[in-house]
Each structure stands twice: as structure tokens, then as C-alpha cells.
N, CA and C of each residue as an Amber inpcrd file, in Angstrom:
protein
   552
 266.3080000 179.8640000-192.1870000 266.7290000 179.8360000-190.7940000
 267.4320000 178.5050000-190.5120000 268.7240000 178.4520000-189.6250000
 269.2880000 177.2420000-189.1150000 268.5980000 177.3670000-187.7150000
 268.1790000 175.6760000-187.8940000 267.6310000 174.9990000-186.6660000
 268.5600000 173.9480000-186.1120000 269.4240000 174.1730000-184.8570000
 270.1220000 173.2810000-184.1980000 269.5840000 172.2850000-183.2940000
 269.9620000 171.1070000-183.6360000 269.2840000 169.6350000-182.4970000
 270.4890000 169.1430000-181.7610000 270.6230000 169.2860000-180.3430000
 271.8340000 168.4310000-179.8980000 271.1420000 167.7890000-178.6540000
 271.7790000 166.5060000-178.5310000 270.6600000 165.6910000-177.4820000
 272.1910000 164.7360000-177.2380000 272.2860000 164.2240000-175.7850000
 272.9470000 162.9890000-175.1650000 271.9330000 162.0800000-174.6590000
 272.9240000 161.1090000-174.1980000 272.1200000 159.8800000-173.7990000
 271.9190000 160.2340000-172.3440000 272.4560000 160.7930000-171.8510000
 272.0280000 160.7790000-170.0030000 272.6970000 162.3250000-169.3000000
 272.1650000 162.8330000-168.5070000 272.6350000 164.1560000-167.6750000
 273.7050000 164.2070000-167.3340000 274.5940000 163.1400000-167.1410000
 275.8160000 163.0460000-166.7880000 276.9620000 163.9340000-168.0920000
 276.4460000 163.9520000-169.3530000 276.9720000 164.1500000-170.3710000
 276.7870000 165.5440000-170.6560000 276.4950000 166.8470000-169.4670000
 276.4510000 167.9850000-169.9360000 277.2600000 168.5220000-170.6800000
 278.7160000 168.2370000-170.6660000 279.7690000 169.1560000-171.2480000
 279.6400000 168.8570000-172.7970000 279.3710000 167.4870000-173.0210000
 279.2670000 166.6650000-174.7030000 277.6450000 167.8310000-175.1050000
 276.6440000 168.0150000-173.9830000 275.2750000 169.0600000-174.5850000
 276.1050000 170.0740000-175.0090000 277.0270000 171.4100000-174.1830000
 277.2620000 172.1200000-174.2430000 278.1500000 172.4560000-175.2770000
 279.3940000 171.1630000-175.3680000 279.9410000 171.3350000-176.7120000
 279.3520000 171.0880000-178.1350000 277.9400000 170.6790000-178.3030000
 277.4210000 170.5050000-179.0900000 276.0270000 171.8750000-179.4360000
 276.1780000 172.3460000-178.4060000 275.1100000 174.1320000-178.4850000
 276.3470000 174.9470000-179.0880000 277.8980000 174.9890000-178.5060000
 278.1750000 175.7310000-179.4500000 278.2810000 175.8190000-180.0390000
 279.1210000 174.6100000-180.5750000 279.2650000 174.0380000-182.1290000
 278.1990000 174.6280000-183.1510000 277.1390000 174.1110000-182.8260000
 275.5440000 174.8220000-183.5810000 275.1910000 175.9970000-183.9610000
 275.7820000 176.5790000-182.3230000 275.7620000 178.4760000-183.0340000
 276.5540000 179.0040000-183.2020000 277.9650000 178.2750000-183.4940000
 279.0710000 178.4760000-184.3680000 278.8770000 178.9270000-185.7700000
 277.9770000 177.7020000-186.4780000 277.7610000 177.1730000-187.2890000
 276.6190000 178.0920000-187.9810000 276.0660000 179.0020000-187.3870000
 275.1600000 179.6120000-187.6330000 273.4410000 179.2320000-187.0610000
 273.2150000 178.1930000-186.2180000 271.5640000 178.0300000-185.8100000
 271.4850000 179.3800000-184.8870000 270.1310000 179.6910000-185.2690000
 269.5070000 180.5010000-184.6180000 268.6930000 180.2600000-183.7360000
 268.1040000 178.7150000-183.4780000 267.2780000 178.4890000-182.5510000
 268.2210000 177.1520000-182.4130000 268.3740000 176.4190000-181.0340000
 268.6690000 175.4280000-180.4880000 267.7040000 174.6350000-179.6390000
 267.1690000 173.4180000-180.1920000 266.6680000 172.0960000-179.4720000
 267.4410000 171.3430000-179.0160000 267.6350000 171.1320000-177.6130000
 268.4040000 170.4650000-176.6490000 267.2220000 169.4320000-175.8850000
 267.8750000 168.0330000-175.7170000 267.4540000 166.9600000-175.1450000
 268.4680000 166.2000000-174.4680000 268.2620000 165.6900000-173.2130000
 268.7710000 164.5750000-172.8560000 268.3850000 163.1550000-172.7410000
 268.4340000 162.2880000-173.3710000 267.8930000 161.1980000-173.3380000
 268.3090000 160.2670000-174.6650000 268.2580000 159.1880000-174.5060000
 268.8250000 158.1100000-175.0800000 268.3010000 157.8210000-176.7500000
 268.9520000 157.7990000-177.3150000 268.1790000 157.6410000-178.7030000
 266.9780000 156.6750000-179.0120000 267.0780000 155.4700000-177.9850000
 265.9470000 154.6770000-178.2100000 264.5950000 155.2080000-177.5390000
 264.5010000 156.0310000-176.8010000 263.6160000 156.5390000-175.8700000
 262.5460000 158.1270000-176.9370000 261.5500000 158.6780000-176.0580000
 260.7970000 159.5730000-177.0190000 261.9720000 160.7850000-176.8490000
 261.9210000 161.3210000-178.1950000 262.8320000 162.4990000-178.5100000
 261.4380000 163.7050000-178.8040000 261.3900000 164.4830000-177.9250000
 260.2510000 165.2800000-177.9750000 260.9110000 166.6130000-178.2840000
 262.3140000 166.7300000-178.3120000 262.8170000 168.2450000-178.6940000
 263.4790000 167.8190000-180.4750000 263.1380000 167.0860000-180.5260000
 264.0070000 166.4320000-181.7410000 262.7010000 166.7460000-182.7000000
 261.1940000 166.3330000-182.3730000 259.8280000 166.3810000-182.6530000
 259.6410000 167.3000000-182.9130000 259.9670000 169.0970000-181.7130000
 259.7980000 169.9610000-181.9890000 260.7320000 170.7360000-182.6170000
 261.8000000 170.1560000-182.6450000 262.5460000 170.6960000-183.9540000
 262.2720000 170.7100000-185.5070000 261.7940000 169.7690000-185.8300000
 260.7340000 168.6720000-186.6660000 260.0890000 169.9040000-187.3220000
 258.8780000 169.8330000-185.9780000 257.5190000 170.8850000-186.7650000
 257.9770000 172.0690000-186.9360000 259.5920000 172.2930000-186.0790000
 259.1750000 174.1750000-186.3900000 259.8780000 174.2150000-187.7960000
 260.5360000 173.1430000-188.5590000 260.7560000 173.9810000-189.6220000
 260.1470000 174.5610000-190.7340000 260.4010000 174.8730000-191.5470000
 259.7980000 175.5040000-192.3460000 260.6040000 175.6350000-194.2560000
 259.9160000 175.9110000-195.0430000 260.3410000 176.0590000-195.8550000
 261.7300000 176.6130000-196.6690000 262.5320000 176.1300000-196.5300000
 263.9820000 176.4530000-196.4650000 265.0590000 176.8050000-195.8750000
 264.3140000 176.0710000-194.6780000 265.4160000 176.1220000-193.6790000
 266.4770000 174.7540000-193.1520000 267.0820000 174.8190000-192.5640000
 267.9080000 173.7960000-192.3040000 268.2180000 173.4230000-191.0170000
 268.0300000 172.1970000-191.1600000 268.0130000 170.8510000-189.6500000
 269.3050000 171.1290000-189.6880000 270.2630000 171.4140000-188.3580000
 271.8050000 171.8450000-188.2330000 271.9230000 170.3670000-186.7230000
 273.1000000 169.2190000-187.0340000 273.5810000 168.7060000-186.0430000
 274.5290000 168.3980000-186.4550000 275.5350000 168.3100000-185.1840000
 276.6350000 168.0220000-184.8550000 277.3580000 166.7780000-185.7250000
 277.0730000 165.7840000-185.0300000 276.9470000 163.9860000-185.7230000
 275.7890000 163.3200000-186.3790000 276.2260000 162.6930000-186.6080000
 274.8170000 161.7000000-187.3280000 274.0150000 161.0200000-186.0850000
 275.3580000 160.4310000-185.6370000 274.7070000 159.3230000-184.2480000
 273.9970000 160.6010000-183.2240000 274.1780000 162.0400000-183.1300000
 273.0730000 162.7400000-182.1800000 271.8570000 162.8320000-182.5760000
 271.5250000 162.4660000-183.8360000 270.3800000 162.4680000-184.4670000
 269.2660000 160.8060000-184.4140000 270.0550000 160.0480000-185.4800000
 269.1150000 158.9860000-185.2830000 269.6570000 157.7760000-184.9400000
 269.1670000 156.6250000-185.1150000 269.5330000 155.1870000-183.9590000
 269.8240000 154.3410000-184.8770000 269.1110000 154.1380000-186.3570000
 269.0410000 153.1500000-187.0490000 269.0560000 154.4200000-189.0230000
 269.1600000 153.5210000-189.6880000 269.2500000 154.0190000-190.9480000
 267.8450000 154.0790000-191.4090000 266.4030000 153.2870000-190.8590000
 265.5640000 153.6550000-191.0090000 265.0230000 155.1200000-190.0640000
 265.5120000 155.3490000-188.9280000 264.8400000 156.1900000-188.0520000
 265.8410000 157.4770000-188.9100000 266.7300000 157.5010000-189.7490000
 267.6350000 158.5340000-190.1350000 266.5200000 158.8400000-191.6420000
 266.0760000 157.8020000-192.1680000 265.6020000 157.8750000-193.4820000
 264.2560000 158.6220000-193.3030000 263.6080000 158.2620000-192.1840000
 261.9450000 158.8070000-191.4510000 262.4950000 160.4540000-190.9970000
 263.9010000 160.9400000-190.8000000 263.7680000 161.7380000-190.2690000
 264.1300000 163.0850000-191.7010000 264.8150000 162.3320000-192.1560000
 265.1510000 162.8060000-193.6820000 264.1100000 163.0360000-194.5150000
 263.3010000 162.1300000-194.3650000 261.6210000 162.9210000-195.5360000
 260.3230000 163.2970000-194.5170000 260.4330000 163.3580000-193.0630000
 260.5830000 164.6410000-192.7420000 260.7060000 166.3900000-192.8510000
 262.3310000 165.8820000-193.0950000 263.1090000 167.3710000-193.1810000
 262.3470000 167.7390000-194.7000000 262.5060000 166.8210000-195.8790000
 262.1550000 166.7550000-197.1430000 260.9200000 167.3670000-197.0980000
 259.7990000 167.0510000-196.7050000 258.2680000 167.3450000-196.3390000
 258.3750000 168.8320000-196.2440000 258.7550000 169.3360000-195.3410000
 259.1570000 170.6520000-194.8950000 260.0170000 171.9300000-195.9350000
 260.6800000 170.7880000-197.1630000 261.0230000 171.4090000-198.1370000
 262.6230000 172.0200000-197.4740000 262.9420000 171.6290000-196.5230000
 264.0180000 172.0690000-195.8670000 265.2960000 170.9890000-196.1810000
 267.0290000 171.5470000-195.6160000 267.4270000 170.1360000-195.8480000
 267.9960000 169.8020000-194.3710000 268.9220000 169.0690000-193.9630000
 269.8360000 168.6870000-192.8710000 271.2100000 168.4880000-193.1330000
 272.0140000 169.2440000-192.5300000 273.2040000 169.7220000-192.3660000
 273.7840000 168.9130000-191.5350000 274.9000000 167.8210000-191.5620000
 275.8760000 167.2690000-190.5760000 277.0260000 167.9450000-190.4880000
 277.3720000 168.4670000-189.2150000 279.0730000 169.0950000-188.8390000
 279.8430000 168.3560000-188.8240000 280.0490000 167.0620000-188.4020000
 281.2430000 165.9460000-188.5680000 281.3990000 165.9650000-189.7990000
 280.5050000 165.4720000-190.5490000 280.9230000 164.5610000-191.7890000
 280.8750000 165.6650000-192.9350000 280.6240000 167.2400000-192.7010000
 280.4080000 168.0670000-193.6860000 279.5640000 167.9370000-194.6690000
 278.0840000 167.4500000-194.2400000 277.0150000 166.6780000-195.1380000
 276.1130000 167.6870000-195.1970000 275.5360000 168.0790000-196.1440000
 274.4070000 168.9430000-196.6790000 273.5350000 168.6650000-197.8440000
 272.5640000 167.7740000-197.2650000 271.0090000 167.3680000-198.2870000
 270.3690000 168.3730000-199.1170000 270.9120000 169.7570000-199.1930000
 270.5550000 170.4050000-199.6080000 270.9460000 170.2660000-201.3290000
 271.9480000 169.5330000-201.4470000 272.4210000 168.9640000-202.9330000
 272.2350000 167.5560000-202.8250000 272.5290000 167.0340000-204.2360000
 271.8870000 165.5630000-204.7210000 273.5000000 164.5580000-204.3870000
 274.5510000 164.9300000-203.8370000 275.2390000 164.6890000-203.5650000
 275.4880000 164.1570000-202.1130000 275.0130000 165.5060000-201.2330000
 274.7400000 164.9880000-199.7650000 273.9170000 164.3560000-199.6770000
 272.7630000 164.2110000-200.4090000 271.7370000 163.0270000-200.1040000
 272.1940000 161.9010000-200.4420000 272.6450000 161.5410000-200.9850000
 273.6490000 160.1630000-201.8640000 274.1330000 159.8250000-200.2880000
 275.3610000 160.7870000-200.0870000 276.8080000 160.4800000-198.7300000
 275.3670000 159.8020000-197.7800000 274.5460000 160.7390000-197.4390000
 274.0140000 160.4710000-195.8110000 273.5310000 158.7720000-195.7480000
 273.1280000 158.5250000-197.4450000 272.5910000 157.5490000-197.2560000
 273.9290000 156.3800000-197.0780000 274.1210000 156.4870000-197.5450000
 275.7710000 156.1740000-198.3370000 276.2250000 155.4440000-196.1580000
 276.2850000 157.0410000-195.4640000 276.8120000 157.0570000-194.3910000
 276.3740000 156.1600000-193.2360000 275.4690000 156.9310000-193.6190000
 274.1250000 155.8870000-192.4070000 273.9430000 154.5240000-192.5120000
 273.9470000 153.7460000-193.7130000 274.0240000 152.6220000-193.2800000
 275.3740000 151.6570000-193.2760000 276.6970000 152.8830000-193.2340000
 277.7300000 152.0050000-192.8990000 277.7360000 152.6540000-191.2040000
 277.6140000 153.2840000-190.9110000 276.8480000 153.8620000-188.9330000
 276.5880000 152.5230000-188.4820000 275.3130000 152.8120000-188.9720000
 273.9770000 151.2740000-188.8510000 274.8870000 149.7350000-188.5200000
 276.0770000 149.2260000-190.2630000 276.4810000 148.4320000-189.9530000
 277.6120000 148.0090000-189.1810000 278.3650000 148.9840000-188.9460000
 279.0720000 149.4340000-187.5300000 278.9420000 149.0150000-186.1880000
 277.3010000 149.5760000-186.1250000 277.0100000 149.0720000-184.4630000
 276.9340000 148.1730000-184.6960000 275.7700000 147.4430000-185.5180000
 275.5420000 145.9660000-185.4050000 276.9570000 145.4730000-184.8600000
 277.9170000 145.4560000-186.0180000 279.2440000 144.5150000-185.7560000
 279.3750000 144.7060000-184.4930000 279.5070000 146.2190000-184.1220000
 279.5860000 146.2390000-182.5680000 279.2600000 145.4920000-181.4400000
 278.0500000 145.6480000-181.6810000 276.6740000 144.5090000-180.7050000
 277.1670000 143.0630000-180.8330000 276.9840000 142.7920000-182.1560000
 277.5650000 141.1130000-182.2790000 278.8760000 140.4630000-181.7260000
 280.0150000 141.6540000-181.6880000 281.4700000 141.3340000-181.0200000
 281.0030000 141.2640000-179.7040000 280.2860000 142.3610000-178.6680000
 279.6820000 142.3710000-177.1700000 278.9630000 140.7470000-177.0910000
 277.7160000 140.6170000-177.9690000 277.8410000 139.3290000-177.8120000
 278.1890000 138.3620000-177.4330000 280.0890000 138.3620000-178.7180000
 280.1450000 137.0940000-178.2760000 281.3430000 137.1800000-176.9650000
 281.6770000 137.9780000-176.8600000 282.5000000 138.3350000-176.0770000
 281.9110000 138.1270000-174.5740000 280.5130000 138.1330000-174.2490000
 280.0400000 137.9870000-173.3330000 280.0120000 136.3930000-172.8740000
 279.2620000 135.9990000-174.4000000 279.2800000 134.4120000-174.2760000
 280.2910000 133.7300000-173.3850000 281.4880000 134.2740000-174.5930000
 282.8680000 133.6190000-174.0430000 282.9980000 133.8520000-173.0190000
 283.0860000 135.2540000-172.3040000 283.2890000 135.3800000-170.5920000
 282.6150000 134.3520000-169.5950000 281.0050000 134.4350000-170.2740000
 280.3450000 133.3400000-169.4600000 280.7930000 131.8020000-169.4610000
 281.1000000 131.4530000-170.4400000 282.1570000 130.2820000-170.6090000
 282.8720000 129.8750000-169.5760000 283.5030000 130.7120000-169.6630000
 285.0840000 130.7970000-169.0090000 284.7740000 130.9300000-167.4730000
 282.9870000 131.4050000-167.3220000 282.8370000 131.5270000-166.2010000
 283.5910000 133.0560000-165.5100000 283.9020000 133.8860000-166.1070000
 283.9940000 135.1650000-165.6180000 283.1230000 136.1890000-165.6230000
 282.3410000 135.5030000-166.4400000 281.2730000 136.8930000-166.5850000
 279.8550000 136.4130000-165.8680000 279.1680000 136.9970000-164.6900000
 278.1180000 136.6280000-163.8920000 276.9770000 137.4830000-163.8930000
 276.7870000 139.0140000-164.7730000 276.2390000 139.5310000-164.4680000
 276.1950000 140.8360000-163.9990000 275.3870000 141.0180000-163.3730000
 275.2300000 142.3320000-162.9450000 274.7260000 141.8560000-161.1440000
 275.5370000 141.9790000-160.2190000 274.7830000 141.6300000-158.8110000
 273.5320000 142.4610000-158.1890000 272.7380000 141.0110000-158.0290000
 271.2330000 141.8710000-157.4770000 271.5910000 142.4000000-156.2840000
 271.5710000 144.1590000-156.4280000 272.1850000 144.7070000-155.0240000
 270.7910000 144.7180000-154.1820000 269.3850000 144.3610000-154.8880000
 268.0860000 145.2680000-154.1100000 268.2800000 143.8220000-152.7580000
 268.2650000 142.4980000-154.1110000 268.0250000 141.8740000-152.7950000
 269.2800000 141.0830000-152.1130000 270.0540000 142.0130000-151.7750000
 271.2410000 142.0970000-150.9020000 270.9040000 142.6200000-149.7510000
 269.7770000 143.3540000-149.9590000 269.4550000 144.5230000-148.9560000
 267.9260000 144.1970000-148.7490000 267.8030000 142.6880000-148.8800000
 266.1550000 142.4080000-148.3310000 265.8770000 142.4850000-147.2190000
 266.8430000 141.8430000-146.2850000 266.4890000 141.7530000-144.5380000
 266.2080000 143.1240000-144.5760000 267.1680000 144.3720000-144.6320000
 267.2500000 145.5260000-144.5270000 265.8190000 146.0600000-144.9530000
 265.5000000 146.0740000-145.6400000 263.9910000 146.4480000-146.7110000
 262.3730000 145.8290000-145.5980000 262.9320000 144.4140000-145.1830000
 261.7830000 143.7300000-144.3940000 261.8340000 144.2450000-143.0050000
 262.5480000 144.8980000-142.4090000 263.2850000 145.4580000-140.9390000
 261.9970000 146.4270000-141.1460000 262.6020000 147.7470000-141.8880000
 262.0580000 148.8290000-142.0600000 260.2210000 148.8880000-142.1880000
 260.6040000 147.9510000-143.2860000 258.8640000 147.8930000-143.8430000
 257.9660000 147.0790000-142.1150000 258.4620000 146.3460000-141.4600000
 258.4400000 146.2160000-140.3900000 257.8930000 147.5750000-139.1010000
 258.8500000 147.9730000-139.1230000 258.8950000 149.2440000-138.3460000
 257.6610000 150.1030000-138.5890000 256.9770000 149.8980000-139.7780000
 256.0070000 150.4860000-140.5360000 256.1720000 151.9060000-141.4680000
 257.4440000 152.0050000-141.9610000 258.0410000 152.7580000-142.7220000
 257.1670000 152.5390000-144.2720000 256.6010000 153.3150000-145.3360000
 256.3910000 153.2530000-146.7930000 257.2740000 152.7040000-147.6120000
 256.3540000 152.4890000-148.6900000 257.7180000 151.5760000-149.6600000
 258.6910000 152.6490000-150.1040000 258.1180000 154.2970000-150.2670000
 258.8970000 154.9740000-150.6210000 259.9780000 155.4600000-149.3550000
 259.6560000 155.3640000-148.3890000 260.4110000 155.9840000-147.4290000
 261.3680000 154.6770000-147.2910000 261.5390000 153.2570000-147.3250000
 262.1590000 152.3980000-147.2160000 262.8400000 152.7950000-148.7140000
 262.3750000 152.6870000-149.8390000 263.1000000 152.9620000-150.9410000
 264.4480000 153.8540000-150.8160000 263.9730000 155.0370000-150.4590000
 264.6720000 156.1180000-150.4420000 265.5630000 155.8880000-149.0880000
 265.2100000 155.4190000-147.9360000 266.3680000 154.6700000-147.2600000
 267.5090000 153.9170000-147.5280000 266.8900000 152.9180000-147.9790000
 267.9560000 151.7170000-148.7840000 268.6390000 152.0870000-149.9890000
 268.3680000 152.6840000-150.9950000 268.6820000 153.3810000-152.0220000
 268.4330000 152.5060000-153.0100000 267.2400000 151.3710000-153.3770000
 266.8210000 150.6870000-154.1680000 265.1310000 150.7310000-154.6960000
 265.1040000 150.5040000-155.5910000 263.7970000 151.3900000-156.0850000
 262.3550000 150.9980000-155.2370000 261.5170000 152.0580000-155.5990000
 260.1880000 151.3590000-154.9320000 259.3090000 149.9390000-155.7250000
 260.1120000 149.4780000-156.9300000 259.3230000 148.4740000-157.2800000
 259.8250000 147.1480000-156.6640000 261.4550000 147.1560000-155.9900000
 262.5730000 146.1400000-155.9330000 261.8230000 146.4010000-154.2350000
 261.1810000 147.2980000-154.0700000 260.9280000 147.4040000-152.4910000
 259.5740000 146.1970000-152.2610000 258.8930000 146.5710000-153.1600000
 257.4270000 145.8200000-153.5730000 257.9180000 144.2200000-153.7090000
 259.0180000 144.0420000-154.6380000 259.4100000 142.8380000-155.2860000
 259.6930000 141.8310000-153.6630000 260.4020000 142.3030000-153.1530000
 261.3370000 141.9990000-151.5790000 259.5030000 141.8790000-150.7290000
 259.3250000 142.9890000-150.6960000 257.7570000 142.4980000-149.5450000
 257.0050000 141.2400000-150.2550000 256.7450000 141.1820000-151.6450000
 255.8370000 139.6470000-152.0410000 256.7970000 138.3900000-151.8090000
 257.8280000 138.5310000-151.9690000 258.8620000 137.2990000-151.6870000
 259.0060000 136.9810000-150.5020000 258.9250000 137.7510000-149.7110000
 259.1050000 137.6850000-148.0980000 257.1380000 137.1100000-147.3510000
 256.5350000 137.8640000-148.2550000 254.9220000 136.9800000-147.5570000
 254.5660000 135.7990000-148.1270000 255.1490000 135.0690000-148.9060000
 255.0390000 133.6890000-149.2380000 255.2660000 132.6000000-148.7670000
């Protein structure tokens, strides 16, 4: 049996889910595990994709990067699949563990992925540095407490932190944060 996994980083990204369900049962999966959520975060359809396989069947995804985060979390997920006696199938890269060949590439793949981002991360870095340098780069502006008077008004009035939250449109902890700063 093909088992399809397609997961994004956030809800905003339905059409990237959807082009990645068909792709899958293009491809032949018969069952599809869909997640939204960020690769660093718990992957609980990714888990139950995991246990349901079975003895000769095959882990079916899209990319590499919809799967794992790091070349170790790819290697944990690979003897896994192995455990199960099953293999994993990549559609980008035309990769199939099911031969001693695709197991070679994935590894082969994954940790030029792996050293990819890094470089990635390290250019953001310094690129940030430098902005800050230069004095262009400040951040991210604290919008909650932009909106403290606003937050202390309400909470005033005797409004909840959630009903002030959901007023102001800043969370109930930034609501909490604003009331201890303000009774000091």
C-alpha cells in the first residue's frame, strides 16, 4: 500500500496542502496524512503515518523538506520506515529507498538540504548584523505595548483580559504583561 504525508508550515498555505494531496494520489497513495504545522513543532499526522505502515508498503511525499527539518530527524524517520520493513518514496527528487541506490541519494541529499539551510541561516545572520550596523534594521515593533494606555482604559472599565485581548487585538499574555507594568 502507498501511504501519502503532505504537511505546510501554516493554514495560510492551503493551495501548497492541496497541491501536494494530489500529487500523492497521482502517484498512487491510497491513504493521505495531511498536517499543518511547522516542521519544528509535534507532527502527529506524520506519527500516524509512521505506525500505520506496514510491511511493504511505502512512505509516498512530495519533497524532502515536507518531511523532515534536519538530516538527523530525516535519518530517525528513515529507520523508522526501515523498522516497518517498508521504504519512502520522494516525488521531487525521484528517490526510492526501496533500492540500495536510493538509500545512498537520500542520504547523499539530505545532508546537502541540511547544508543549504544552514548557509541560509548564516547569510540571514549576517545580513541582519550588518542592517543593525548600519542602523536599519530595529526589529520587530512592540505593537502590544503601543496599545498599553488602550489595554489599561479597558481593563479599567472592568473588561477581562480576554475580552480586552480580543478588543485590542493583542494576546492575553501581552494583556497580563501591560497590567504588571502598569501596577508597579
Amino acid at each position: 500500500m502507498i501511504i501519502g504525508y503532505a504537511r505546510t508550515s501554516t493554514v495560510d498555505q492551503a493551495a501548497g496542502l492541496e497541491a501536494q494531496i494530489r500529487d500523492l494520489k497521482a502517484a498512487g497513495a491510497e491513504k493521505v496524512f495531511t498536517e499543518q504545522t511547522s516542521a519544528k513543532g509535534r507532527r502527529d499526522a506524520l506519527s500516524q503515518a509512521l505506525d500505520y505502515l506496514r510491511d511493504g508498503d511505502t512512505l509516498l511525499v512530495t519533497k524532502l523538506d515536507r518531511l523532515a527539518r534536519s538530516i538527523r530527524d530525516l535519518m530517525d524517520i528513515v529507520d523508522k520506515v526501515r523498522a516497518k520493513q517498508a521504504s519512502l518514496r520522494i516525488l521531487a527528487m525521484d528517490l526510492d529507498t526501496s533500492n540500495a541506490t536510493g538509500k545512498l541519494m537520500l542520504g547523499i541529499l539530505g545532508s546537502v538540504a541540511e547544508f543549504e539551510r544552514e548557509i541560509m541561516l548564516e547569510r540571514q545572520r549576517e545580513g541582519i548584523a550588518k542592517a543593525k550596523a548600519a542602523g536599519k534594521y530595529t526589529g520587530r515593533k512592540p505593537t502590544a505595548r503601543m496599545k498599553a494606555d488602550t489595554v489599561i482604559k479597558l481593563l479599567s472599565e472592568g473588561k477581562t483580559e480576554v475580552q480586552v485581548a480580543n478588543e485590542t487585538g493583542v494576546s492575553r499574555s501581552s494583556v497580563q504583561r501591560i497590567k504588571a507594568d502598569h501596577a508597579r
